[in-house]
C-alpha positions as a Markdown table, in Angstrom:
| # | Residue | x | y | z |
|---|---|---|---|---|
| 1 | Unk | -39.1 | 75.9 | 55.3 |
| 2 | Unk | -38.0 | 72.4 | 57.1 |
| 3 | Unk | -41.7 | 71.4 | 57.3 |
| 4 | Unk | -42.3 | 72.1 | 53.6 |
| 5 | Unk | -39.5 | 70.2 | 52.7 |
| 6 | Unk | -40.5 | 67.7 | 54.4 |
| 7 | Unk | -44.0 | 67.1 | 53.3 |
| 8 | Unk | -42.4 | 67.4 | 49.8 |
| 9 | Unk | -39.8 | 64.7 | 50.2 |
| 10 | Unk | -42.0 | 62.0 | 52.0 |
| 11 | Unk | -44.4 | 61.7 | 48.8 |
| 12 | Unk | -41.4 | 61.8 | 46.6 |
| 13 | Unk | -39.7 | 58.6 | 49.1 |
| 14 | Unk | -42.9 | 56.8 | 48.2 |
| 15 | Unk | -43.1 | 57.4 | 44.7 |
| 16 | Unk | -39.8 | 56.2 | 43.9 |
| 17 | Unk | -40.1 | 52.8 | 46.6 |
| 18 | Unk | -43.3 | 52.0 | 44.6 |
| 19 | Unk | -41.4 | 52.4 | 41.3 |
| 20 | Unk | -38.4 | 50.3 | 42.6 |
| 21 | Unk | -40.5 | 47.6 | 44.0 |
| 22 | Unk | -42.7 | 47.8 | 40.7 |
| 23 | Unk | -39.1 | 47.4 | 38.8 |
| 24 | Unk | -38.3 | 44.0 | 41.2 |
| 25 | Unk | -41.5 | 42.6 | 40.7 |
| 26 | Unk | -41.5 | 42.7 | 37.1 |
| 27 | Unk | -37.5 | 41.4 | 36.9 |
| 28 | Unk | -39.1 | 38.7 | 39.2 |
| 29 | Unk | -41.4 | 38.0 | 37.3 |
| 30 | Unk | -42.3 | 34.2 | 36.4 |
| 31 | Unk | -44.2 | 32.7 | 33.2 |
| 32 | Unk | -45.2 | 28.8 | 32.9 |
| 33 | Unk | -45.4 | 27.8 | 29.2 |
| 34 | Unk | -47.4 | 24.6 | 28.2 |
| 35 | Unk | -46.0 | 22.4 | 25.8 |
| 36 | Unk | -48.6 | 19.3 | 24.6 |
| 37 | Unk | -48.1 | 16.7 | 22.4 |
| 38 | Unk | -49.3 | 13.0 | 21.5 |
| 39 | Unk | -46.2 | 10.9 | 21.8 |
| 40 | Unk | -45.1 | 8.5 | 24.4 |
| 41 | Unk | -42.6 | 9.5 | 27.1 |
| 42 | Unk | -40.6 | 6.7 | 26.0 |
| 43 | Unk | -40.2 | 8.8 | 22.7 |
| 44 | Unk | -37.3 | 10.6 | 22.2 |
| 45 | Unk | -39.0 | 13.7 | 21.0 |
| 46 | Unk | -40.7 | 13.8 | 24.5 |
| 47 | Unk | -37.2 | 13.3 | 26.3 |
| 48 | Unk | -35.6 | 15.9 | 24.3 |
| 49 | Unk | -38.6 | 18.5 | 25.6 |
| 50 | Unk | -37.9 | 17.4 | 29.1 |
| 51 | Unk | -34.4 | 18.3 | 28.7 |
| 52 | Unk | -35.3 | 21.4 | 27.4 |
| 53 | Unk | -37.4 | 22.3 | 30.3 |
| 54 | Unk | -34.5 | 21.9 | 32.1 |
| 55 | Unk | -32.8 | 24.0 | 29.8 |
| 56 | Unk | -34.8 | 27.0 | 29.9 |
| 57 | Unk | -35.1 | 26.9 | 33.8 |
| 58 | Unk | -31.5 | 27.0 | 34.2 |
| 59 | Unk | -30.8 | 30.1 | 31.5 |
| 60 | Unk | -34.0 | 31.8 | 32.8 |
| 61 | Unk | -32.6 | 31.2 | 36.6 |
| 62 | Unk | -36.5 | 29.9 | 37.0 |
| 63 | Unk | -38.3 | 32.8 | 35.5 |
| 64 | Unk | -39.7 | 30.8 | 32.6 |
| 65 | Unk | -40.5 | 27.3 | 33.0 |
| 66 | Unk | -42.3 | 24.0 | 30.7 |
| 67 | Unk | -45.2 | 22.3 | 31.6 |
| 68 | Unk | -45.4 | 19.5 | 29.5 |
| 69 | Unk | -48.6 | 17.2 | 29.2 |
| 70 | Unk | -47.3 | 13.7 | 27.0 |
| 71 | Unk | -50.1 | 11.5 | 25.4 |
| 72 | Unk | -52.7 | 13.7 | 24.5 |
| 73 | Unk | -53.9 | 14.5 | 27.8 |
| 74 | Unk | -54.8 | 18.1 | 26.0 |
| 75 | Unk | -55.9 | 16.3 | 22.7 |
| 76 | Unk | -54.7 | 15.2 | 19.1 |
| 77 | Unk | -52.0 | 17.0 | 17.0 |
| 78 | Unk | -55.9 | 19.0 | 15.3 |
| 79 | Unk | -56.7 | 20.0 | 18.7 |
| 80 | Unk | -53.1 | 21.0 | 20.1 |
| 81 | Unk | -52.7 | 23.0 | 16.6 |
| 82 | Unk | -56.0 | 24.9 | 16.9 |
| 83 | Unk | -55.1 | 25.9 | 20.4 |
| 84 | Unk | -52.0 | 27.0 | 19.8 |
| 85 | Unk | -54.0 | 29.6 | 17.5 |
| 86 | Unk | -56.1 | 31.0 | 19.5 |
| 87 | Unk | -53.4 | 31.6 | 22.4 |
| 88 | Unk | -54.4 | 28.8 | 25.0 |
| 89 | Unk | -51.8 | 26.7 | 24.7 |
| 90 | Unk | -47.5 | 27.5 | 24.3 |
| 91 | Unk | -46.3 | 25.0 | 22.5 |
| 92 | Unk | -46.8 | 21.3 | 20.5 |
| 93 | Unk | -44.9 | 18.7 | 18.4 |
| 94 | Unk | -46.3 | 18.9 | 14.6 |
| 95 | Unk | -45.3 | 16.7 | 12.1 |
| 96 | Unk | -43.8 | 19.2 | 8.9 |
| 97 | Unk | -46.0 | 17.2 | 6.5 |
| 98 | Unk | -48.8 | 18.4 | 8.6 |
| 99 | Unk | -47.6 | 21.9 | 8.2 |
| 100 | Unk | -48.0 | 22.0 | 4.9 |
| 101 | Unk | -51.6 | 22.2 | 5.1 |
| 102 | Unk | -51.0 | 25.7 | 7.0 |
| 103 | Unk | -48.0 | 27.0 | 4.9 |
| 104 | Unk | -46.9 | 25.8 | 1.5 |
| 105 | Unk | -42.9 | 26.1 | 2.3 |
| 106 | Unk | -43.4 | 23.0 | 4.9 |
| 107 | Unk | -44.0 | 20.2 | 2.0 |
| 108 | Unk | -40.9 | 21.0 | 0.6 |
| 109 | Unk | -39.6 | 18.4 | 3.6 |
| 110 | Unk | -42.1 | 15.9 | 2.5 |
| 111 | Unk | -40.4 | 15.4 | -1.0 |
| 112 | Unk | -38.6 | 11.6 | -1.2 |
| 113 | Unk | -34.8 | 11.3 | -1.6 |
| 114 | Unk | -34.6 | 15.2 | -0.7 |
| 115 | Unk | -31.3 | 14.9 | 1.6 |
| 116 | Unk | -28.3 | 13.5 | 0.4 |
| 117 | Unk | -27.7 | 11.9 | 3.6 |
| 118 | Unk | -28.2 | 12.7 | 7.6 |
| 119 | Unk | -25.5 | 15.1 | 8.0 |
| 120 | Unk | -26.7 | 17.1 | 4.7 |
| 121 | Unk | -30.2 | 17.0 | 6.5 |
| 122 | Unk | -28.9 | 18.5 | 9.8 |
| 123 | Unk | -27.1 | 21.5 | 7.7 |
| 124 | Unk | -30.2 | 22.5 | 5.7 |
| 125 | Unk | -32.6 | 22.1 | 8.7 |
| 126 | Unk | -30.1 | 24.0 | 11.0 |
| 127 | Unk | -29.3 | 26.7 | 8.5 |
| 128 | Unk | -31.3 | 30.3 | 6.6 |
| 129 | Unk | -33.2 | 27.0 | 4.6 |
| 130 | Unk | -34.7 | 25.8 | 8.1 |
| 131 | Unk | -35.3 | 29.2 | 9.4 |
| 132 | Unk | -37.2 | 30.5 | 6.5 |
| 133 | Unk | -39.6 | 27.6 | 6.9 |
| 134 | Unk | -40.0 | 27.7 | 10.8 |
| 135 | Unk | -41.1 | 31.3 | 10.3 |
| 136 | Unk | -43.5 | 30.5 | 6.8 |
| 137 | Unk | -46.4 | 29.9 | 9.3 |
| 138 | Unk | -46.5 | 32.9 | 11.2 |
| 139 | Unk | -49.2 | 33.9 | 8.6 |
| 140 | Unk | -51.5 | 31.5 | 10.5 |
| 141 | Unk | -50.5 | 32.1 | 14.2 |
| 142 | Unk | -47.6 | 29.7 | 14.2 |
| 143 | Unk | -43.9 | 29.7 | 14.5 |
| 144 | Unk | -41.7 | 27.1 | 14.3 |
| 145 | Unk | -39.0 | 27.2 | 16.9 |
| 146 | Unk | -36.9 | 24.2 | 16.1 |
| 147 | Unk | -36.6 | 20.9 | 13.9 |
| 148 | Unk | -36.8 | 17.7 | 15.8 |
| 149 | Unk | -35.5 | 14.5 | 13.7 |
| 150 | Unk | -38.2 | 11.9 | 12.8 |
| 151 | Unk | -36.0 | 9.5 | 11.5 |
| 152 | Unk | -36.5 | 8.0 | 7.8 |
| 153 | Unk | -39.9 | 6.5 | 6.7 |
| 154 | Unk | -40.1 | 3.1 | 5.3 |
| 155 | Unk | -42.4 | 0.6 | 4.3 |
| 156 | Unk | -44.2 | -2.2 | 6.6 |
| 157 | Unk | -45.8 | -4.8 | 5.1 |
| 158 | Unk | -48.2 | -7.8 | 6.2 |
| 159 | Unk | -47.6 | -10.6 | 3.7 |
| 160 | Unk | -44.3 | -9.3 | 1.7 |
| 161 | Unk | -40.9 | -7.2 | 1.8 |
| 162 | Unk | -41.2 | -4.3 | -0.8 |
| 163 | Unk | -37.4 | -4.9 | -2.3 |
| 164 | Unk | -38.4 | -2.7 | -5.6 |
| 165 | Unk | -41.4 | -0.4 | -6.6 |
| 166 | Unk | -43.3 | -2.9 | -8.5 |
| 167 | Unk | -43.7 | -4.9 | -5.3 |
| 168 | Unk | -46.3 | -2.0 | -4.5 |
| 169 | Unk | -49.0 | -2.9 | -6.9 |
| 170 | Unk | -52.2 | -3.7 | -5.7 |
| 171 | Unk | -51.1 | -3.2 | -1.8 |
| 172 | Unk | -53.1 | -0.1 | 0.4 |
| 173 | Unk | -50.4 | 1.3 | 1.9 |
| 174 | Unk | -51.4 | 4.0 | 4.9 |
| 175 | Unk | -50.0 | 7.1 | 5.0 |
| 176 | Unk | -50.6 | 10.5 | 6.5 |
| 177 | Unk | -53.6 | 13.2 | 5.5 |
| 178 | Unk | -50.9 | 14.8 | 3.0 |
| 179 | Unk | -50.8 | 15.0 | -0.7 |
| 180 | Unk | -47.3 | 14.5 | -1.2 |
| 181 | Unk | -47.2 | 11.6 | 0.7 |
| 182 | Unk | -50.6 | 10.4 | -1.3 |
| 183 | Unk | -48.7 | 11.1 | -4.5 |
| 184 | Unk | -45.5 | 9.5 | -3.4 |
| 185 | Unk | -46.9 | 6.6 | -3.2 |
| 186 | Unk | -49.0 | 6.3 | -6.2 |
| 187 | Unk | -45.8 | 7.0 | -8.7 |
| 188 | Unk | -44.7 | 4.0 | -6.6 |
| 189 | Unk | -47.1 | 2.0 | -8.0 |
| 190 | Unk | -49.5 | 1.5 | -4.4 |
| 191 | Unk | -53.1 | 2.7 | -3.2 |
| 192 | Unk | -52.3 | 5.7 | -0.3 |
| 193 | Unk | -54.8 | 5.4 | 2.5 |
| 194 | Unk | -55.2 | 8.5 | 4.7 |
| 195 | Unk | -55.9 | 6.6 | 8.0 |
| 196 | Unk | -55.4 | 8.7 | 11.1 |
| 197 | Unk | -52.6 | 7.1 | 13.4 |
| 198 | Unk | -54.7 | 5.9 | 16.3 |
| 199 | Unk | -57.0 | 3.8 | 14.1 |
| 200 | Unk | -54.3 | 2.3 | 11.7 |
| 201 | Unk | -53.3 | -0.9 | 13.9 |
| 202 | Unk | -56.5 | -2.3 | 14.1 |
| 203 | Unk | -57.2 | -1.3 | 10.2 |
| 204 | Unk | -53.6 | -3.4 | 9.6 |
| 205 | Unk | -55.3 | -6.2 | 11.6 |
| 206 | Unk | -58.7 | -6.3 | 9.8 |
| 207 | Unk | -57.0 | -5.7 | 6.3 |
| 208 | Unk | -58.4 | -2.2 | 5.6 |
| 209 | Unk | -54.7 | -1.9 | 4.6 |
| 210 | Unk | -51.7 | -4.2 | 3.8 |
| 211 | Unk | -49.6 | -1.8 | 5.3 |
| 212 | Unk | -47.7 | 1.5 | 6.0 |
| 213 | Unk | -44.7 | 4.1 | 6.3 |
| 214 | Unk | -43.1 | 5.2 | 9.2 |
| 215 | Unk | -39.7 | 5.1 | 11.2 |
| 216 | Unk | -38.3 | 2.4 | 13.5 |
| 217 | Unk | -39.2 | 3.7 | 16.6 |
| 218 | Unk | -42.7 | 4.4 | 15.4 |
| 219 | Unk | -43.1 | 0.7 | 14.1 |
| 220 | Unk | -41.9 | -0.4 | 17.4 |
| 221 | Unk | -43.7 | 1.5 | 20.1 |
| 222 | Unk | -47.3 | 1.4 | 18.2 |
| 223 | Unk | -46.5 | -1.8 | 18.1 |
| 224 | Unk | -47.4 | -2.4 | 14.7 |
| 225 | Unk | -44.4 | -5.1 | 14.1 |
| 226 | Unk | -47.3 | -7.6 | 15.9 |
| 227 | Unk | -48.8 | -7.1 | 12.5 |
| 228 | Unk | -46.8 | -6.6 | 10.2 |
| 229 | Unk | -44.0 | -8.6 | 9.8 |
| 230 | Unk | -41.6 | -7.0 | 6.8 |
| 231 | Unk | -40.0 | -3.9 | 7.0 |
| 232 | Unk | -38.1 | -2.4 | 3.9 |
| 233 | Unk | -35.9 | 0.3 | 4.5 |
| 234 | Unk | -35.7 | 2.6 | 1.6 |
| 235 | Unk | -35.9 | 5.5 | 3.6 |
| 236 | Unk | -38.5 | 7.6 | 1.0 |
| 237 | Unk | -38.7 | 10.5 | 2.7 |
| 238 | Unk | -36.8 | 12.0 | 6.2 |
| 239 | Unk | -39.6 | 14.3 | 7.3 |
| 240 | Unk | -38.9 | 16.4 | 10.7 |
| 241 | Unk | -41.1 | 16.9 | 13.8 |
| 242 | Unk | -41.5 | 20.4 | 14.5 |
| 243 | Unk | -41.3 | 22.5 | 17.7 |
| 244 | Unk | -44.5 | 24.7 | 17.0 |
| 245 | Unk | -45.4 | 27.7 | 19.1 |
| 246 | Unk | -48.5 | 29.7 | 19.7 |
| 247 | Unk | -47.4 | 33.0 | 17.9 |
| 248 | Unk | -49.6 | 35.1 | 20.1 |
| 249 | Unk | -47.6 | 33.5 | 23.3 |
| 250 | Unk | -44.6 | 34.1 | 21.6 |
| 251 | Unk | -45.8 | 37.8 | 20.8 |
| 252 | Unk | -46.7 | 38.2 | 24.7 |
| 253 | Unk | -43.2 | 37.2 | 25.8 |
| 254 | Unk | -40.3 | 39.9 | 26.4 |
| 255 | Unk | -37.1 | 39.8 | 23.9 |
| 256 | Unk | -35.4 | 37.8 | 26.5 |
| 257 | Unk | -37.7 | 35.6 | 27.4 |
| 258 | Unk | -38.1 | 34.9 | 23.4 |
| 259 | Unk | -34.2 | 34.4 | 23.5 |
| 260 | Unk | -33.8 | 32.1 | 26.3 |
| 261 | Unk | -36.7 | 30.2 | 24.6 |
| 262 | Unk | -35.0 | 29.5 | 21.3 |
| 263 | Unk | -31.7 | 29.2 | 22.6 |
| 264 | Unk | -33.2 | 26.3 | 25.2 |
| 265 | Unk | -35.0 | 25.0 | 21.5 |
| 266 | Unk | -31.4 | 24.9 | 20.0 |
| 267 | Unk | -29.8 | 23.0 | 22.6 |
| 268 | Unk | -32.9 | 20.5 | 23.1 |
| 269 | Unk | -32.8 | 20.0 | 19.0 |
| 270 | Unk | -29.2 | 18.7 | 19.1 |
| 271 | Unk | -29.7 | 16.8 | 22.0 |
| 272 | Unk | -32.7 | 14.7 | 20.8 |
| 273 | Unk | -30.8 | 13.6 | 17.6 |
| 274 | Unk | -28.4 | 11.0 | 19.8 |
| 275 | Unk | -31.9 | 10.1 | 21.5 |
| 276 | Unk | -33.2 | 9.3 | 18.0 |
| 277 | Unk | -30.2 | 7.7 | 17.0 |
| 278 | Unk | -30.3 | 5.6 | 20.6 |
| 279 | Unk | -34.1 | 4.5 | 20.2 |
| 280 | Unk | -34.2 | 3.5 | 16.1 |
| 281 | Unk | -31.3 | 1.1 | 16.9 |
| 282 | Unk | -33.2 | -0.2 | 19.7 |
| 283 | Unk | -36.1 | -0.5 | 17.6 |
| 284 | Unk | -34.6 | -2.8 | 15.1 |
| 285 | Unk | -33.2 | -4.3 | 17.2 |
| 286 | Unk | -36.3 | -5.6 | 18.9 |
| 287 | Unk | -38.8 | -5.9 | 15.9 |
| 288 | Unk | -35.9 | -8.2 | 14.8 |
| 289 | Unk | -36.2 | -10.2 | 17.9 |
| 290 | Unk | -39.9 | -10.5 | 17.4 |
| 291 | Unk | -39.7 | -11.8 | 14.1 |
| 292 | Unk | -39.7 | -9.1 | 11.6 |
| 293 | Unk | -37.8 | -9.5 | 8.3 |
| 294 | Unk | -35.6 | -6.6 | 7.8 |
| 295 | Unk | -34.1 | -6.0 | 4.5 |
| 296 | Unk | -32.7 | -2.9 | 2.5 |
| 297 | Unk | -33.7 | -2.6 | -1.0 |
| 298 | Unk | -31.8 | -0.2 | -3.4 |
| 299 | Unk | -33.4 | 3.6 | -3.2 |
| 300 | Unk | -32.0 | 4.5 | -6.5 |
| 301 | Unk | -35.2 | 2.3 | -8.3 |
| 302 | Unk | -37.2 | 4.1 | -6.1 |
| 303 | Unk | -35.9 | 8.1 | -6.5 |
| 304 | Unk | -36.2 | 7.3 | -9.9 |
| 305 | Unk | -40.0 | 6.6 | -9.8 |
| 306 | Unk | -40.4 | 9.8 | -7.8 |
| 307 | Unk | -38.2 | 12.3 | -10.0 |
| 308 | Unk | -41.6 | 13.6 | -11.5 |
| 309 | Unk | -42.7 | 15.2 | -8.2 |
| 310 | Unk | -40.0 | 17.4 | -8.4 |
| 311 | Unk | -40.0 | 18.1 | -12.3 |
| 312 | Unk | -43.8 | 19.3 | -11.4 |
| 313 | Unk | -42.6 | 21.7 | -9.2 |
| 314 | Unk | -39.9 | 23.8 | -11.3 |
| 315 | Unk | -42.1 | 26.3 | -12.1 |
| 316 | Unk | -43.3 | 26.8 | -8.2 |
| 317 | Unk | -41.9 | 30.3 | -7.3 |
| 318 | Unk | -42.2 | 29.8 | -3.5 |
| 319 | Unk | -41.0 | 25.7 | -3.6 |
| 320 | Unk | -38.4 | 25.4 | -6.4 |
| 321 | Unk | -36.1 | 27.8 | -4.7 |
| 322 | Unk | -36.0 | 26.1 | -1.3 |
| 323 | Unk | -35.3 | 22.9 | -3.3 |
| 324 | Unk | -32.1 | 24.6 | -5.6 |
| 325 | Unk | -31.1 | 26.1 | -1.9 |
| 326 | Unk | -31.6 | 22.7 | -0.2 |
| 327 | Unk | -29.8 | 20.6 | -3.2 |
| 328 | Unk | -26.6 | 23.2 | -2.8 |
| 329 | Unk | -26.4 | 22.8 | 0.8 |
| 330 | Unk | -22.7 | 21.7 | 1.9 |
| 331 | Unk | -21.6 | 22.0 | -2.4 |
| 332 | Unk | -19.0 | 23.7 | -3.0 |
């Protein structure tokens, strides 16, 4: 009787140590996400993912960790986009008027004079408005985890401020491969010129174009200002960087894993709009020093000239209602 117990118990012993070490190694378990983008470590978008990082270690107590490759070391915004697709890489800063071309809800954000002001921006972005359009491109494989703030875009000139739309006509003005933006500024009254980033300070130099849009910081670091020596702030349009993720990585992860994720997201979105706030001063700042002529014309002559974009769009049953839902944000 002893001896059969015995040879019973001993396989049983080893069945459940294999379970429990099984159990520890999967609690144990560690994942490496990599995040890729284009920008500059200087940028504040790239700071805030560093914090993150940091972030994300901490709450996951090491389990899940960033790598992040700055500069394109993995390739352009196309490539990072196309790998987040197909599973092979975590995570990448998009532009939301790049989004649109994946899901129609992102070029809402694109629309001139859309946000009342910063704060009203924040609420909408941070609220069931933002979520409902981070989540718009799962359709495609994508999922928005968070908002970063881009700033305002503005116009940069070569020969002359742009103090009211008129002061547009005849001028190329570069902007990115999006329609709104195209259309934006042709009710302005210039020529819109899809010229991809990396190529647009030498076509400022040459005179393919007599200028673009873009925020301080951007202006600054590209180093554009050497060019172009007029910046107009009318602040057209307040479009937000995106925190896109692979939605077959996110798929792979477990629900806590997915939580600490966005919660480290969260915290790394609040945190990068004092870094924003920090770098655009020091932008002006120093295009100012270089020579640039700063001025700030009045937006309402330009809102005006850009009412028809939205008057195009009331009968849009996707777009329209993000744009009531965004215009009553913070009314009561």
């Amino acid at each position: 009787m002893l001896k059969h117990s015995s040879t019973f118990t001993l396989p049983v012993f080893y069945i459940l140590l294999a379970l429990c070490l099984l159990s520890c190694s999967n609690s144990s378990r560690k994942n490496t996400l990599k995040l890729a983008h284009g920008l500059d470590k200087n940028h504040a978008v790239h700071k805030a993912m560093v914090i993150m990082g940091d972030i994300l270690k901490e709450k996951s107590g090491g389990k899940l960790t960033l790598q992040i490759y700055a500069n394109g070391q993995l390739g352009g915004e196309k490539e990072c986009v196309e790998l987040l697709q197909i599973g092979s890489l975590a995570m990448t800063k998009v532009s939301a008027a790049t989004m649109g071309n994946f899901a129609e809800e992102y070029t809402v954000l694109g629309l001139p004079y859309l946000f009342r002001s910063k704060e009203h921006g924040y609420s909408v972005l941070d609220g069931d408005v933002g979520k409902q359009i981070l989540v718009s491109s799962e359709k495609v494989w994508l999922r928005g985890l968070c908002f970063f703030d881009a700033g305002s875009r503005s116009f940069y000139t070569k020969e002359k401020s742009i103090n009211k739309p008129s002061d547009l006509k005849g001028l190329k003005i570069r902007v990115m491969k999006s329609v709104t933006a195209m259309k934006m500024v042709r009710l302005l009254g210039g020529s819109p010129a899809p010229i991809p980033w990396g190529e647009l300070y030498t076509a400022l130099q040459s005179g393919v174009v007599d200028g673009a849009e873009n925020n301080p910081p951007s202006f600054f670091l590209s180093h554009h200002y050497e060019v172009c020596k007029f910046y107009s702030i009318d602040e057209h349009t307040s479009v937000p960087d995106v925190l896109m993720m692979s939605k077959p990585v996110w798929d792979k992860l477990s629900t806590e894993e997915q939580g600490w994720l966005q919660e480290a997201a969260n915290e790394a979105a609040i945190a990068e709009r004092k870094l924003w706030a920090i770098s655009e001063e020091e932008a002006l700042t120093a295009v100012k020093a270089a020579g640039v002529t700063v001025t700030y014309p009045d937006k309402i002559n330009f809102s005006k000239k850009t009412n028809e974009m939205y008057e195009e769009l009331k009968d849009n049953a996707v777009l329209y209602p993000i744009i009531t839902a965004i215009r009553n944000e913070g009314k009561k």
